[in-house]
C-alpha positions as CSV (number, residue, x, y, z in Angstrom):
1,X,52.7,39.9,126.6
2,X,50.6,38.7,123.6
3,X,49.6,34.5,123.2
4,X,47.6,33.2,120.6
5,X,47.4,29.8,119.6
6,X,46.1,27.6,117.0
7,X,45.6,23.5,116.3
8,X,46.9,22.7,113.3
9,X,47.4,18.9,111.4
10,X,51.0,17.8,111.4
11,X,52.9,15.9,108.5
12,X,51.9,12.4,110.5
13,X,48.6,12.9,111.3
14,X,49.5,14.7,114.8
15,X,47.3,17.4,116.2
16,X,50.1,20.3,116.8
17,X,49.2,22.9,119.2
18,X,50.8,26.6,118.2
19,X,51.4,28.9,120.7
20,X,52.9,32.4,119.9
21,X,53.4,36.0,120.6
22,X,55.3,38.8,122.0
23,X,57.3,39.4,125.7
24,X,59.0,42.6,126.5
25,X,61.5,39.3,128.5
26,X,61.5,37.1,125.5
27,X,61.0,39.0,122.4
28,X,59.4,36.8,119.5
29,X,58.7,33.3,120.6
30,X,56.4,30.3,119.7
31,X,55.6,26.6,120.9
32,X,54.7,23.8,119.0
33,X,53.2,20.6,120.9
34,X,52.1,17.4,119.9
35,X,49.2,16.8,121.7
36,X,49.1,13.3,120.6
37,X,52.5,12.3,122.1
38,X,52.2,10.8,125.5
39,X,50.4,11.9,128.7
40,X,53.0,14.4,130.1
41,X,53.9,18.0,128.5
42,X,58.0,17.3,128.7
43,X,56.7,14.0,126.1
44,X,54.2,16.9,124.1
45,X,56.8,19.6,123.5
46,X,58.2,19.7,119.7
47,X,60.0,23.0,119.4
48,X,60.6,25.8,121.8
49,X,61.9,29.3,120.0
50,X,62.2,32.8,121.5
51,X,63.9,36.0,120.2
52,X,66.5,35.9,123.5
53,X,66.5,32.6,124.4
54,X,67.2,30.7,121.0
55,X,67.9,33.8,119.0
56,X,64.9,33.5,116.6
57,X,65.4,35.7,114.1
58,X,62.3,38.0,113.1
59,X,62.6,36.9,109.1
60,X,62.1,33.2,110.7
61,X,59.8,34.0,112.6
62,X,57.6,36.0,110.2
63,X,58.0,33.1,107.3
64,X,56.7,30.7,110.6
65,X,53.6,33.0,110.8
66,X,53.0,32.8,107.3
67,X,53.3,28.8,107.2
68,X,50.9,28.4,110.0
69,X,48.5,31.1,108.3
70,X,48.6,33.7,111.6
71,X,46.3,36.5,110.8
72,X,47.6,39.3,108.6
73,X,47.8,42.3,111.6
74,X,50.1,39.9,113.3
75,X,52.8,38.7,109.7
76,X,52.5,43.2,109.3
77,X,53.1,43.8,113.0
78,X,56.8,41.7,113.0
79,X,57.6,42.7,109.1
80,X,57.8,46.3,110.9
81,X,59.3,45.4,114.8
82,X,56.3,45.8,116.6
83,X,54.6,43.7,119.1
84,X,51.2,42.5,118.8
């Protein structure tokens, strides 16, 4: 399993937290949370994607590491179906 993550300005001034990676369970997945937004995590959690859970595709999922500016290794790792 790989985890990385990343704090990065929202459109309204919120400080997201991005979490991604790669499970052998879940395939690709990310996390964004609002850390902004109340004191508990179920009031913090924005999105939730995974490869098997939600079906994230990997073309959505490498445009989402793009956006977010993930490192390069990582964007070339899931343009080719490898983990990182």
């Amino acid at each position: 399993m790989s985890r990385y993550s990343k704090i990065i300005k929202g459109d309204k001034d919120q400080d997201l937290k991005i979490s991604y990676g790669w499970d052998h369970a879940l395939g690709y997945w990310y996390d964004i949370w609002d850390e902004t937004a109340g004191d508990e995590d179920w009031q913090k959690m924005v999105k939730e994607e995974s490869s098997v859970l939600s079906g994230l595709r990997k073309g959505d999922f490498f445009e989402f590491l793009l956006k977010i500016k993930a490192p390069k290794k990582h964007c070339e790792n899931v343009a080719v179906d490898l983990p990182f």
